[in-house]
C-alpha positions, 0 to 999 in steps of 0.5 A: 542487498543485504539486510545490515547494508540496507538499513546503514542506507535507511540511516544514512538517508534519513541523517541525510534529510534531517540535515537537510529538511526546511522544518515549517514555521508558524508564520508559514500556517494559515491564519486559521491554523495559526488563530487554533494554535493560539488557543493551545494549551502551553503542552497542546503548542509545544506538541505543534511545534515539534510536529511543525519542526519535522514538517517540509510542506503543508498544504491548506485546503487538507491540514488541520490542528486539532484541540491537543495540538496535533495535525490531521488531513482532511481529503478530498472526495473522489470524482464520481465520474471517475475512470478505473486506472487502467482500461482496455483488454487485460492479460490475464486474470492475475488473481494469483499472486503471494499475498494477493491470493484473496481465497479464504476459508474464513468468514467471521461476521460476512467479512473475509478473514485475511493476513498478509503476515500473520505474527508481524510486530505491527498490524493494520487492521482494515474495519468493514463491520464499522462499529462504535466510536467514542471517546476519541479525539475525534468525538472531542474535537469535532464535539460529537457524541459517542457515533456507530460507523456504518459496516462497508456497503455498496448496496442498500442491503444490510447483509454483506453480499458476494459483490461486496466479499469480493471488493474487501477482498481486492481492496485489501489484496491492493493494500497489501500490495502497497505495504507488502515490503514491510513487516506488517500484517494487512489484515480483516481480522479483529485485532486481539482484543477487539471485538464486533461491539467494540473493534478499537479495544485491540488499537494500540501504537502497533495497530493501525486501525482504518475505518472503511465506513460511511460518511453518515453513522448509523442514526443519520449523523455526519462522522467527522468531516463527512463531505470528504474522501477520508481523514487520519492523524500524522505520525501515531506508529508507535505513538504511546497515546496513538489508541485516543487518535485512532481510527482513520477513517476511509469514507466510501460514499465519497470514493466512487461508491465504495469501488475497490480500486478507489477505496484502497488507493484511500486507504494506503493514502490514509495509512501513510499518513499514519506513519508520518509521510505528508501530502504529494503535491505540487509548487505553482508555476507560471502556467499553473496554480498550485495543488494539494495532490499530484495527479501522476504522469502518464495517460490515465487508462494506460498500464504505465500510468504512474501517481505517488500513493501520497498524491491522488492516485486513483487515476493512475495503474502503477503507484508508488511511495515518493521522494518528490522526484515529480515535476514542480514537486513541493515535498521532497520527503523520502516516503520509503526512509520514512515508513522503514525508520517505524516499520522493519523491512522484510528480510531478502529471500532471494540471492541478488548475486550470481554466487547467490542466486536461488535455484529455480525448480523445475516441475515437468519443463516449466516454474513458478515463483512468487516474490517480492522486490523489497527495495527499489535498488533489490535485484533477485537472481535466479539460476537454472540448468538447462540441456538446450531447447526453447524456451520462454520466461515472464514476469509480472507484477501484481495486478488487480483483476478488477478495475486493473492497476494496484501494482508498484513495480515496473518489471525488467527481465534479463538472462544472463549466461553462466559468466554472468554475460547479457543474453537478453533483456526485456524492459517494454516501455508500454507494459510493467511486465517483461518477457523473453523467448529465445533458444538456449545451449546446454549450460547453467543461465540466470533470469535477474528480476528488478524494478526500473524506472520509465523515462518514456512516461517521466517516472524513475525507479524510486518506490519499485517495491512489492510483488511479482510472480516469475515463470516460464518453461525450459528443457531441464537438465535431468538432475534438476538442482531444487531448492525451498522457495518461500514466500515472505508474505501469506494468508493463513486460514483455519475453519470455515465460518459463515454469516449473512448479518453485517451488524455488530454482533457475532452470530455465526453457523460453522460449516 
């Protein structure tokens, strides 16, 4: 899809669902919500009903309002108990992956440095070193003085350990996956400005800032609502004061013991609400009561498992952005339209037409290629030269090697002869991944990738977004048609730079 033509269709959804939204009204509020509203500031009420007017559903258990008349989520803690999303043998190890490539030559204060788009308008910036908070809306409102979030930690030691490398590394890796059709850059690194001492000084409307800290400060304290999983304000992209609502935060000890799979699935969950997106949850029904969070369908442990990022999704192997297309659905908002009308899409790489297709390059009999799938509706079409023989192709979305799960799309593969005729297709209803062995003539084909829905799980194509990697092996013909396949999202490293410490200065030995 084009990208002119892409956003004239954000636009048109977005006029769509403005037209056809239900806006919130007081009266619809608990009684404790509506007892702060009355205590607002003429200016504190007139800022909650602007926020109310652009919101579909609410859900008690998680809403809150704050002094200045703006809202927040409180979540809920995760099970202790609970299962990685997927179980059972994996594939492969599917480490390589565009910006899921967790290798980093960068080590600034025991975090690895990592970029998913280096030089993006917009940056979220994932804080492992914790640090200072004060001044905040969070200190006002919840009267707490000036606190030091703890650094990331699943240990009792106070330097970050490999263990613990590693899980900064899939976390964000899992991040990025969630984010990776967006212009913006996932990232560890301090933002400009920001410092170890002081790592909100570079938050501004175009930086997010997440706090992956400890539910307890450094001197023993509760941080804001520390019983929960997170929390984070609605709606500051862009905001002008978005800095004083600033950071979210993402409470480890209550997410599993800061597992990686766990933390990050927070993490996107926090990030969304960030960029305005509302909880995933459902209507009660005659059988059920009604619930804060949607728990997904399919069987948890399965590879076909699919929940909505703005739901609970930690118990699930794919997960998606949402636009309530769920059974007993009760917010219908359109989480793609939502997250593109503040942050730019990427620009399509790859041709999505037979006449546009990219060529693959064929090195000693087999490819590989990296890309993205930025648009649930995006096809990529590929070509290749062949003099006839065997031949075999796959592709498979991200995935993490640990824990499994993390990927958004459910992958189907076609190949397609030289008047664009259906040779073959892969689409198996049990995995996300597609592949094809068969035994080709001599000619040109094409291999079209795209993400699809699931009817046998119950989940449509809606929020089929993000990475996957396309290889295979063929005779090729012997003037092989090259061309530059570039990747739309990478990790930059520059200097190796080590540390044992994990506290808040920046003593460092260059190796």
């Amino acid at each position: 899809m084009s990208r002119v033509l892409l956003a004239l269709v954000i636009v048109v959804i977005l006029i769509v669902a403005i037209a056809t939204a239900k806006p919130l009204v007081l009266e619809a509020l608990s009684s404790d919500l509506q007892t702060q509203y009355a205590s607002l500031s003429a200016e504190g009420k007139q800022t909650a009903a602007k926020m109310l007017a652009k919101m579909e559903s609410y859900d008690a258990d998680s809403t809150r309002l704050d002094h200045t008349g703006r809202f927040f989520f409180v979540e809920a803690a995760a099970d202790a108990t609970l299962a990685p999303p997927e179980v059972g043998p994996k594939l492969e190890d599917r480490t390589r992956r565009l910006i899921s490539d967790a290798t980093t030559n960068t080590i600034i204060n025991g975090v690895p440095i990592l970029h998913s788009l280096p030089g993006a308008p917009y940056t979220l910036y994932l804080n492992f070193l914790g640090g200072p908070v004060s001044g905040r809306a969070w200190n006002d409102f919840y009267r707490l003085p000036a606190f030091t979030a703890r650094p990331y930690s699943i240990d009792s030691n106070s330097a970050f350990s490999a263990a613990e490398m590693v899980n900064m590394m899939s976390i964000w890796r899992r991040v990025a996956e969630d984010y990776s059709p967006w212009q913006i850059d996932v990232t560890t690194e301090l933002p400009p400005g920001s410092t170890a001492a002081n790592p909100l000084a570079g938050a501004n409307p175009k930086t997010m800032v997440v706090f992956i800290t400890s539910r307890f400060s450094t001197s023993g304290s509760s941080l804001p609502s520390g019983g929960s999983g997170g929390i984070a304000y609605l709606d500051l992209v862009d905001y002008s004061y978005a800095t004083y609502y600033l950071p979210a935060f993402v409470y480890y000890d209550n997410l599993v013991n800061g597992r990686e799979d766990v933390v990050a699935e927070a993490t996107s969950h926090e990030t969304g609400h960030l960029m305005d997106l509302l909880h995933d949850g459902t209507v009660a029904t005659p059988t059920a009561a009604a619930s804060s969070y949607y728990g997904g369908l399919g069987a948890s442990g399965s590879r076909t498992s699919w929940a909505p990022i703005m739901g609970v999704s930690y118990y699930r192997a794919v997960t998606r952005f949402s636009n309530g297309d769920y059974p007993n659905s009760n917010n219908k908002q359109d989480d793609l339209a939502v997250i593109s009308s503040k942050i730019p899409l990427k620009t399509d790489d790859v041709g999505d037409t037979l006449a546009t297709a990219t060529a693959l390059v064929n090195t000693r009999g087999s490819f590989f290629f990296t890309g993205i799938l930025n648009w649930f509706t995006d096809v990529d079409m590929f070509s290749l030269t062949t003099t006839g023989g065997a031949a075999s192709f796959s592709v498979r979305p991200f995935q993490s090697a640990t824990n499994g799960g993390g990927g958004n799309v459910d992958l189907q593969l076609t190949l397609l002869n030289s008047a664009g005729a259906v040779v073959a297709i892969s689409n198996p209803s049990a995995s996300t991944d597609a592949s094809i062995v068969t035994t080709l003539a001599a000619g040109t084909f094409f291999l079209k990738v795209e993400s699809v829905a699931n009817p046998l799980v119950g989940y449509s194509a809606y929020g089929g977004m993000g990475q996957y990697d396309l290889s295979g092996t063929y005779p090729a013909a012997s003037s092989p048609t090259t061309t530059t396949t570039t990747t739309t999202t990478t990790t930059t490293t520059t200097t190796t730079t080590t540390t044992t410490t994990r506290t808040t200065t920046t003593t460092t030995t260059t190796t």
